[in-house]
C-alpha positions as CSV (number, residue, x, y, z in Angstrom):
1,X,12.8,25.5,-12.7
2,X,14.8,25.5,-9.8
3,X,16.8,22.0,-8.3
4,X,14.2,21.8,-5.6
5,X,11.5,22.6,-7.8
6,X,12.1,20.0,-10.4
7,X,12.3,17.5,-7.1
8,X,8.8,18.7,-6.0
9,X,7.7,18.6,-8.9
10,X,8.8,15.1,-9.6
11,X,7.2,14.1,-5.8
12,X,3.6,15.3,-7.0
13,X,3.5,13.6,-10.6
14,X,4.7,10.3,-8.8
15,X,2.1,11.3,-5.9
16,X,-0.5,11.7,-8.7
17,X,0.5,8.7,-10.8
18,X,-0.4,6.0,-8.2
19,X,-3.3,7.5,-7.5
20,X,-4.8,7.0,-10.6
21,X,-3.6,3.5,-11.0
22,X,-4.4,2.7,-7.5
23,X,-7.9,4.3,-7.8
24,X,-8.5,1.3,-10.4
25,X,-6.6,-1.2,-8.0
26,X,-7.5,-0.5,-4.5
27,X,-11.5,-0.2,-5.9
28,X,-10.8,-3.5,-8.0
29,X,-9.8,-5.2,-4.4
30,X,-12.5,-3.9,-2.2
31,X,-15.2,-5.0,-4.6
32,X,-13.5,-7.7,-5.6
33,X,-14.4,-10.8,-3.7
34,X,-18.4,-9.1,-3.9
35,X,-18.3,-9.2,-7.5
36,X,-16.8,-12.6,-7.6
37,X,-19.4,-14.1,-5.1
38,X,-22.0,-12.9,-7.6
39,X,-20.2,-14.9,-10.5
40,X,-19.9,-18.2,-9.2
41,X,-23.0,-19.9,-10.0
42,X,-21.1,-19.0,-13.3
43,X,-18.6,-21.0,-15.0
44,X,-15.7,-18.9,-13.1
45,X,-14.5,-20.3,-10.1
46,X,-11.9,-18.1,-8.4
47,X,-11.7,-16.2,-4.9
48,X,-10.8,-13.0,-4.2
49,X,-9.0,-13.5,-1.2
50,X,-7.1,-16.4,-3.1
51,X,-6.2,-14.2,-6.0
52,X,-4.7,-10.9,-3.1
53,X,-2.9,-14.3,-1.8
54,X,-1.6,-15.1,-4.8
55,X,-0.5,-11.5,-5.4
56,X,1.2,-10.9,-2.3
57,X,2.8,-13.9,-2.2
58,X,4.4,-13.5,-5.6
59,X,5.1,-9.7,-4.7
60,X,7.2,-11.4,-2.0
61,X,9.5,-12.9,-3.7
62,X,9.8,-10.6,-6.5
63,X,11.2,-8.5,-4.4
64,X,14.6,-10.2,-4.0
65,X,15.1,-9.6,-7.6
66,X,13.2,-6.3,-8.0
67,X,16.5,-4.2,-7.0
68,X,18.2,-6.0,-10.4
69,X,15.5,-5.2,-12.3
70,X,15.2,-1.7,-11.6
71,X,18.9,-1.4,-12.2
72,X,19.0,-3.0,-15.6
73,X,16.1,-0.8,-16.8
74,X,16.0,2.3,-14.5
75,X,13.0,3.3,-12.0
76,X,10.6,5.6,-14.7
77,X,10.6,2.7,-17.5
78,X,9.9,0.0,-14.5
79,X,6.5,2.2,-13.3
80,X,5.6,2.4,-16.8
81,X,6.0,-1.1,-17.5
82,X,4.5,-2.4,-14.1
83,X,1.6,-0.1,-14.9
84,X,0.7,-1.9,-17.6
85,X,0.3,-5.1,-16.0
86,X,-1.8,-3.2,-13.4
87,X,-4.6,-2.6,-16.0
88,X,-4.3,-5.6,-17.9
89,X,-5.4,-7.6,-14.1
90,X,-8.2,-5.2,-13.7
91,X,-9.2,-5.7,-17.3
92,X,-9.8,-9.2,-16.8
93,X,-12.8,-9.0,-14.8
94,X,-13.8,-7.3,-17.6
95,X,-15.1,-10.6,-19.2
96,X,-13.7,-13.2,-16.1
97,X,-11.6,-16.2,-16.8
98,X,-10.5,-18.6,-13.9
99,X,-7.2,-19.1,-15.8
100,X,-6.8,-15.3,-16.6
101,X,-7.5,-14.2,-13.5
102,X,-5.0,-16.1,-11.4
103,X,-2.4,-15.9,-14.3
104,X,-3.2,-12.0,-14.0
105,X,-2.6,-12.4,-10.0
106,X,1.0,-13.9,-10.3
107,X,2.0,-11.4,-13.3
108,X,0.5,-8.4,-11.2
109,X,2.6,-9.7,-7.7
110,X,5.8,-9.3,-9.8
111,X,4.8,-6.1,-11.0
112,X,3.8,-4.7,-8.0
113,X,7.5,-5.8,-6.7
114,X,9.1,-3.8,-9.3
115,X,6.9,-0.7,-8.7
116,X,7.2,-0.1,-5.4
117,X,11.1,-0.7,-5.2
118,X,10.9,2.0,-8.1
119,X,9.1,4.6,-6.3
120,X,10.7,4.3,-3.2
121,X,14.1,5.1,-5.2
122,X,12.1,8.3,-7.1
123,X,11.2,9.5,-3.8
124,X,14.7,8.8,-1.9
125,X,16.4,10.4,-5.3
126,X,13.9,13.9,-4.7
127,X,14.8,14.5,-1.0
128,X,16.9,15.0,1.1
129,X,16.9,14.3,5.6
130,X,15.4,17.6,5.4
131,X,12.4,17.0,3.2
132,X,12.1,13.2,3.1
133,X,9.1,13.7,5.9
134,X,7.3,16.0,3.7
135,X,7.7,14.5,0.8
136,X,6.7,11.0,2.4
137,X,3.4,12.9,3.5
138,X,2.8,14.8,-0.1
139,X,2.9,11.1,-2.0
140,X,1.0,9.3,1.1
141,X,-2.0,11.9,1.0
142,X,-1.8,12.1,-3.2
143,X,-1.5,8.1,-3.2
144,X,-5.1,7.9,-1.0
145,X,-6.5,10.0,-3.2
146,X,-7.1,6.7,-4.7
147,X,-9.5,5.8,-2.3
148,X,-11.8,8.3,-2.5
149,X,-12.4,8.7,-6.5
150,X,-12.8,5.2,-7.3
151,X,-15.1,4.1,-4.5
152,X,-17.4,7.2,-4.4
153,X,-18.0,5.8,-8.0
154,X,-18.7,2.8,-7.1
155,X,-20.8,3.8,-3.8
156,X,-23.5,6.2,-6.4
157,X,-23.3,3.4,-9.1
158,X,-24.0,0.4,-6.7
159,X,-26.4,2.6,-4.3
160,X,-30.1,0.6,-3.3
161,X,-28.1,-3.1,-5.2
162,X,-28.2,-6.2,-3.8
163,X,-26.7,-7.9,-7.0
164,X,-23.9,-6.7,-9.5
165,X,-25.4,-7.2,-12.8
166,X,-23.0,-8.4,-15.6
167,X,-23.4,-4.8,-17.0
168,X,-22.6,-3.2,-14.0
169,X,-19.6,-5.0,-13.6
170,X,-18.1,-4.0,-17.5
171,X,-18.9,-0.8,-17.0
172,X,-17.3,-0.7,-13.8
173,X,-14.2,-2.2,-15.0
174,X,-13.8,-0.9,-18.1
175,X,-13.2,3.0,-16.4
176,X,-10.9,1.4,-13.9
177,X,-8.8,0.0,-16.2
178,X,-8.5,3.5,-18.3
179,X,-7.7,5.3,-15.0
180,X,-5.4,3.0,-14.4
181,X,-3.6,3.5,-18.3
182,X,-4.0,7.2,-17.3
183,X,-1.4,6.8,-14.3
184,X,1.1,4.7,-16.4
185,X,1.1,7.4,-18.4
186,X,2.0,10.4,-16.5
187,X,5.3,8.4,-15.3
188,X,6.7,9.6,-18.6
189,X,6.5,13.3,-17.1
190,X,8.9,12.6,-14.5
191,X,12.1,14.5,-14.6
192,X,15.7,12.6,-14.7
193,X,17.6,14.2,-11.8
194,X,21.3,15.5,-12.4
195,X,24.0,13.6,-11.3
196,X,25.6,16.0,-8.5
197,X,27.8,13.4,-6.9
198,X,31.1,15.1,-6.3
199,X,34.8,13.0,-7.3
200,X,35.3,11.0,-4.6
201,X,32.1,10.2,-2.5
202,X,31.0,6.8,-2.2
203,X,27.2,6.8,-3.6
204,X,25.6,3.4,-3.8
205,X,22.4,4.6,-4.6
206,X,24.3,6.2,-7.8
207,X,26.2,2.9,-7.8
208,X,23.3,0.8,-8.0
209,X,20.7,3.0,-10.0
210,X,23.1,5.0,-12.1
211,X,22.6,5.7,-16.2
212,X,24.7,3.8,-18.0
213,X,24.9,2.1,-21.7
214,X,27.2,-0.7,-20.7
215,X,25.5,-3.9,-20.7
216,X,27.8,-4.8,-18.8
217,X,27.8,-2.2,-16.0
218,X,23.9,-2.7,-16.0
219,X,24.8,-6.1,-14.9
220,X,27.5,-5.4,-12.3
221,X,25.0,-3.0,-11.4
222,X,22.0,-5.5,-10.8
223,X,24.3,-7.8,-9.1
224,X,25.6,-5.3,-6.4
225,X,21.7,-4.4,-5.8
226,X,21.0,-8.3,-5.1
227,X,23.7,-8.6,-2.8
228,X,23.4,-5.0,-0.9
229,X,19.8,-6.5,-0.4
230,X,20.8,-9.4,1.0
231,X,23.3,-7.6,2.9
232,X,20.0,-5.5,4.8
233,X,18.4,-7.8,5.5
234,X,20.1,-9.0,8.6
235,X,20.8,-5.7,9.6
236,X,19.3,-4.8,13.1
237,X,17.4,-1.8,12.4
238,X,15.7,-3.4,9.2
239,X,15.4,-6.8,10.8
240,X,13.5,-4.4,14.2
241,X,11.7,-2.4,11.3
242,X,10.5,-5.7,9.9
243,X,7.8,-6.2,12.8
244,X,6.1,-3.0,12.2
245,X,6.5,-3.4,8.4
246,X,4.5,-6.8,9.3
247,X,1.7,-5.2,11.1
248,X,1.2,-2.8,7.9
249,X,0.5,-5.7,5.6
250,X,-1.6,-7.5,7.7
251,X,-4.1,-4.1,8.4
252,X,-3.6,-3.6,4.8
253,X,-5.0,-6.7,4.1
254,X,-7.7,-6.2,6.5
255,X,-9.0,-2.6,5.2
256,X,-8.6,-2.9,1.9
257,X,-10.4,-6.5,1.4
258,X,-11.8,-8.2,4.3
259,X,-13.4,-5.0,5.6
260,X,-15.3,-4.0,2.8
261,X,-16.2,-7.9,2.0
262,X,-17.4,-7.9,6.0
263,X,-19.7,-5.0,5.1
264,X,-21.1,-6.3,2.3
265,X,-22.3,-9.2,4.0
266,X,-24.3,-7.7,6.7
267,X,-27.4,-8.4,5.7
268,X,-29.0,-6.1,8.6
269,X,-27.6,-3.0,6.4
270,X,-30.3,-3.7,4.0
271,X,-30.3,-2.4,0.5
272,X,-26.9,0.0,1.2
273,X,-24.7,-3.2,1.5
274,X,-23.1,-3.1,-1.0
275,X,-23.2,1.0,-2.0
276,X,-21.7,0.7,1.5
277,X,-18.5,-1.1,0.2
278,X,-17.6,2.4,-1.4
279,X,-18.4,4.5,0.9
280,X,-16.2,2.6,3.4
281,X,-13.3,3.1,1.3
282,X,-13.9,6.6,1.2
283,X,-13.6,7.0,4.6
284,X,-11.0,5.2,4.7
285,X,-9.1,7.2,2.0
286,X,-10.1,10.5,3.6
287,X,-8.4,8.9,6.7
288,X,-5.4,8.2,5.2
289,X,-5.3,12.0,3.6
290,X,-5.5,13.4,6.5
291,X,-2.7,11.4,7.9
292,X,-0.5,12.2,5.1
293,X,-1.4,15.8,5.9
294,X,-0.7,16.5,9.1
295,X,2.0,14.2,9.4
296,X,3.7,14.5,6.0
297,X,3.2,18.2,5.1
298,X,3.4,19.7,8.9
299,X,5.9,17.6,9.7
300,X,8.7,20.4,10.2
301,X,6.7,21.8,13.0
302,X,7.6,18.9,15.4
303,X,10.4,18.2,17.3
304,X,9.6,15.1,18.6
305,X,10.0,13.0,15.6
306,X,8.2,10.2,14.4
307,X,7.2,8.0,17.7
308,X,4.4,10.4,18.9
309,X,2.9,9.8,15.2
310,X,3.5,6.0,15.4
311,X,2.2,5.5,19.2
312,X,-1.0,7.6,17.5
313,X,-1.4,5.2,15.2
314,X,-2.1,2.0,17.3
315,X,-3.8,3.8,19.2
316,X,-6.6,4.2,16.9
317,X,-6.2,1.2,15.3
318,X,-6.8,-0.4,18.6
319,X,-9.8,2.0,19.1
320,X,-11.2,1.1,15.7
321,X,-10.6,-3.3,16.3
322,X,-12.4,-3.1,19.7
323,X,-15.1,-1.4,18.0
324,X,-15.3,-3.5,14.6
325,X,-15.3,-6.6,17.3
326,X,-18.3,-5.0,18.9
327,X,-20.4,-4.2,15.5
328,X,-19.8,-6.8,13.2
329,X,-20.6,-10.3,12.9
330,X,-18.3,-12.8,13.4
331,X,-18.5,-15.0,10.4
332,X,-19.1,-11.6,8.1
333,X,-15.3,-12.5,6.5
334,X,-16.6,-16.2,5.2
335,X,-20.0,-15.5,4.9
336,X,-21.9,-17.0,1.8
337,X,-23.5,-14.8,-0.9
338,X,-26.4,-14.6,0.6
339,X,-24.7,-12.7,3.6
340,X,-25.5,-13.2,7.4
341,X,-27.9,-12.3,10.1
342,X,-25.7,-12.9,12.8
343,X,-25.6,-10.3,15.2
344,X,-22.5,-9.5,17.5
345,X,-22.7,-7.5,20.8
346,X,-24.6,-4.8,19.5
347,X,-27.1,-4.2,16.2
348,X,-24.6,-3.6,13.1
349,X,-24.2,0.2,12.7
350,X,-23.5,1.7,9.5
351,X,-22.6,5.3,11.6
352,X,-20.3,2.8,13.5
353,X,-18.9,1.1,10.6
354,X,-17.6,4.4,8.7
355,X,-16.0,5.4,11.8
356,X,-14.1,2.4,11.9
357,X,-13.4,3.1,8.5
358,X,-11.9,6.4,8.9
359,X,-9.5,5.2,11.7
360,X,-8.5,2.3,10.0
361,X,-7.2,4.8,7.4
362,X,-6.2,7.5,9.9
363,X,-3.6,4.5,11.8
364,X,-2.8,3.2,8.8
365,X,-1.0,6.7,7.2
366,X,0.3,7.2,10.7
367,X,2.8,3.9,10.2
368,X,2.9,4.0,6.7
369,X,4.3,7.7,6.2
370,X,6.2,7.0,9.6
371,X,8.2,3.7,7.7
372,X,8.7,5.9,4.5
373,X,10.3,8.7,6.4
374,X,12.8,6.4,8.4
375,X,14.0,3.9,5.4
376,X,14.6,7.2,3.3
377,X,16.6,8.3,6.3
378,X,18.5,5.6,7.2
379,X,19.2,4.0,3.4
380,X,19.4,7.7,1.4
381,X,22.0,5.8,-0.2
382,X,20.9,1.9,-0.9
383,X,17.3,3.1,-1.5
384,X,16.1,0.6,-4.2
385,X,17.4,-2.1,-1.7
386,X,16.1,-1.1,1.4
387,X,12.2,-0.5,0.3
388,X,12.2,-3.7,-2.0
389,X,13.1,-5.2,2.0
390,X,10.1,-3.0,3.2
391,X,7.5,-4.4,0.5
392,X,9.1,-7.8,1.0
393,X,7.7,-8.1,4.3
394,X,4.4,-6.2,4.1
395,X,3.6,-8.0,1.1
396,X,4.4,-11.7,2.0
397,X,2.3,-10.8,5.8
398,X,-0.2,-9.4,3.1
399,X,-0.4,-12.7,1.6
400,X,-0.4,-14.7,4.8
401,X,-3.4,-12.8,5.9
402,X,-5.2,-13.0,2.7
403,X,-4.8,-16.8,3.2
404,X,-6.2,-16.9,6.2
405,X,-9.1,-15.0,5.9
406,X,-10.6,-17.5,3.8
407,X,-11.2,-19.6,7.0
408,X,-10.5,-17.2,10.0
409,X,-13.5,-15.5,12.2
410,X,-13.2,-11.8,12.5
411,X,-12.6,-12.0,16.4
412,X,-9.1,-14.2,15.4
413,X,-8.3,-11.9,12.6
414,X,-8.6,-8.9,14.6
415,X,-6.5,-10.8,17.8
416,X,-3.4,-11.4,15.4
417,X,-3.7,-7.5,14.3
418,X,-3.5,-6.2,18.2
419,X,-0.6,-8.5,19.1
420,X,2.0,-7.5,16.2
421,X,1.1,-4.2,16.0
422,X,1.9,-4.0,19.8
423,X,5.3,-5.3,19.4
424,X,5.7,-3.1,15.9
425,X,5.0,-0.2,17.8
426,X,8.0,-1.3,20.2
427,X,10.4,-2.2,17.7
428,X,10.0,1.1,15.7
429,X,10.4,3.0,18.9
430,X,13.8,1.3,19.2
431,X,15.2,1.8,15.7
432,X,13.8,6.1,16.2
433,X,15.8,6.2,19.5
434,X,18.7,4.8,17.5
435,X,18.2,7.4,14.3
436,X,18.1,10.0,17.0
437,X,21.2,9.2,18.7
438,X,22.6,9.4,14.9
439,X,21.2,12.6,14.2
440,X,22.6,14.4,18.1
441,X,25.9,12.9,17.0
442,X,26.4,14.6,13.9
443,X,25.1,17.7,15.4
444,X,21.7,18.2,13.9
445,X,18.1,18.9,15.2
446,X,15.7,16.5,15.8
447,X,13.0,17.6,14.0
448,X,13.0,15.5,11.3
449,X,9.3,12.9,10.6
């Protein structure tokens, strides 16, 4: 196999890895906060939105260390090992614990830290400025593959229920939580890349991430990823590419719990409620794969880089908040088990609902693909750094929105959404202008997503 091919190849078995284990994940966290509301006239007392909080939050701040960690052990044993802890959270609502479950959430956060600093070195180590846009778009669409599997499952098994049965629930979680195993696994297929760095050049990527059976170089190693972290932080481009990265954890909060959990609660949907849950995520996956599509995969026939895609985006996000506003009750994020029969400013629709769906995941691959393009551009050499800075902020916002949708109305959830993702929007303009003016000074076309 051929240099380019091994790096493709690596792209779709890191593509098709998280999808499995974010089948099991993103499924577990839609349906999570139902099947919780069902257990607590049990002895378990948790929240679902507490728990995502908890995760996120934890996430956060793993991710000033998750650059060390992925230094000492090297990015295909850190998948495999955050894997792990994937399944092991969704195997604890296999039989529910209060004190499982949130232990579960803080070990998952850290996990989840480590992971995604891991895979956004893979992917940064398999392209190059010419294919870092299409190979963004290959692992966004086989990523959201996720989306669809899991919760068509769940929308046939779930289909004419108004309660999750403690049966329902195992078997539910018992084939997340080997789908999930399934994922960790094919990391193992992924191909080491040769070191091509010529004598002389000044790779910190290699630097950083580099093989190496020196304990002590491993640590060296760690420490210069801490501090080249740091060091990005404060840079203007990551600190403009911050606000955007903000508005993606708070929508990714949004679709993939309070949405679904909004859903569920109309009580005007009748017996689909719940078999409703999943088929929302399914739109919203297909959304998603289409985004990664045209975006990721076509991107070499644009010239115009990656604002056009961005200002897309908002656009339907802003279309699909003034329509969610319009069609769904305003206490459906807090509402009770029972559900509500509030009505907003028109009768719920489920037509309208799935539409929503769809273009929540439609704006959501637009930014997404759009952030992975540009920090594989601008850092092709402090990778590991730079997209542990990326989940930093998404997941922290993540967990700042969870919070708040314990006690927030929809109408104030969906306010916060339209005002940073306006000012995203302009901040990633600026830092695109800027990669531009990079790219016309070395002489290259701008035709690069």
């Amino acid at each position: 196999m051929s240099p380019e091919g091994k790096k493709l190849f690596n792209i779709i078995i890191l593509g098709v890895s998280f999808m499995f284990i974010f089948t099991a994940f993103q499924s577990c966290g839609n349906i999570a906060q139902t099947v919780i509301t069902n257990l607590n006239n049990t002895d378990f007392h948790g929240s679902g939105y507490t728990s995502m909080s908890i995760i996120y939050g934890v996430l956060s701040a793993s991710n000033l260390i998750s650059p060390s960690l992925v230094a000492i052990v090297g990015p295909q044993f850190s998948m495999v090992i955050s894997g792990v802890f994937y399944s092991l959270y969704i195997a604890v609502f296999i039989q529910p614990a209060t004190w499982a479950f949130y232990t579960a959430s803080v070990l998952i956060g850290i996990a989840a830290a480590v992971l995604w600093t891991a895979q956004g070195n893979c992917l940064t180590e398999n392209s190059d400025e010419n294919t870092i846009g299409r190979n963004s778009g290959i692992f966004w669409a086989l990523l959201q593959f996720s989306l669809i599997f899991g919760n068509l499952y769940i929308y046939l098994a779930w289909q004419g229920k108004t309660h999750i049965s403690e049966s329902d629930r195992r078997t539910v979680f018992i084939a997340l939580t080997v789908i999930s195993l399934v994922g960790t696994v094919l990391f193992f297929l992924i191909r080491k890349q040769e070191d091509t760095k010529a004598p002389g050049d000044d790779d910190s990527t290699n630097e950083i991430l580099g093989e190496s059976s020196s304990a002590r170089n491993k640590m060296m190693r760690a420490v210069a990823a801490f501090k080249k972290s740091i060091t990005l932080t404060f840079t203007k481009e990551m600190l403009l590419l911050s606000v955007t990265t903000a508005y993606t954890g708070l929508v990714l909060t949004f679709f993939s719990g309070v949405y679904g959990t909004c859903i569920g609660a109309v009580n005007r949907f009748g017996s689909e409620e719940k078999s409703l849950i999943g088929l929302s995520g399914i739109f919203i996956g297909v959304g998603e794969i289409l985004g990664g599509g045209i975006f990721g995969l076509l991107s070499k026939k644009s010239r115009s880089g990656r604002n056009p895609v961005v200002m897309l985006g908002i656009l339907v996000h802003f279309i699909a908040f003034y329509l969610i506003f319009f069609n769904m009750p305003n206490d459906a994020p807090i509402a009770p088990m029972e559900g509500t029969d509030q009505v907003a400013y028109m009768i719920p629709s489920k037509e309208v609902a799935m539409l929503c769906s769809f273009l929540l995941g439609l704006g959501d691959s637009c930014f997404n693909t759009q952030l992975l393009s540009i920090l594989g551009f601008l850092y092709s050499e402090d990778s590991a750094p730079a997209f542990a800075i990326f989940k930093f902020v998404q997941s922290i916002c993540a967990a700042v929105a969870y919070f708040y949708s314990n006690y927030f109305l929809l109408q104030w959830q969906l306010l916060i959404m339209v005002l940073v993702g306006f000012f995203g929007t302009i901040t990633f303009f600026t830092v695109e202008w800027g990669a531009a003016a990079a790219l016309a000074a070395r002489g290259s076309d701008y035709s690069s997503i």
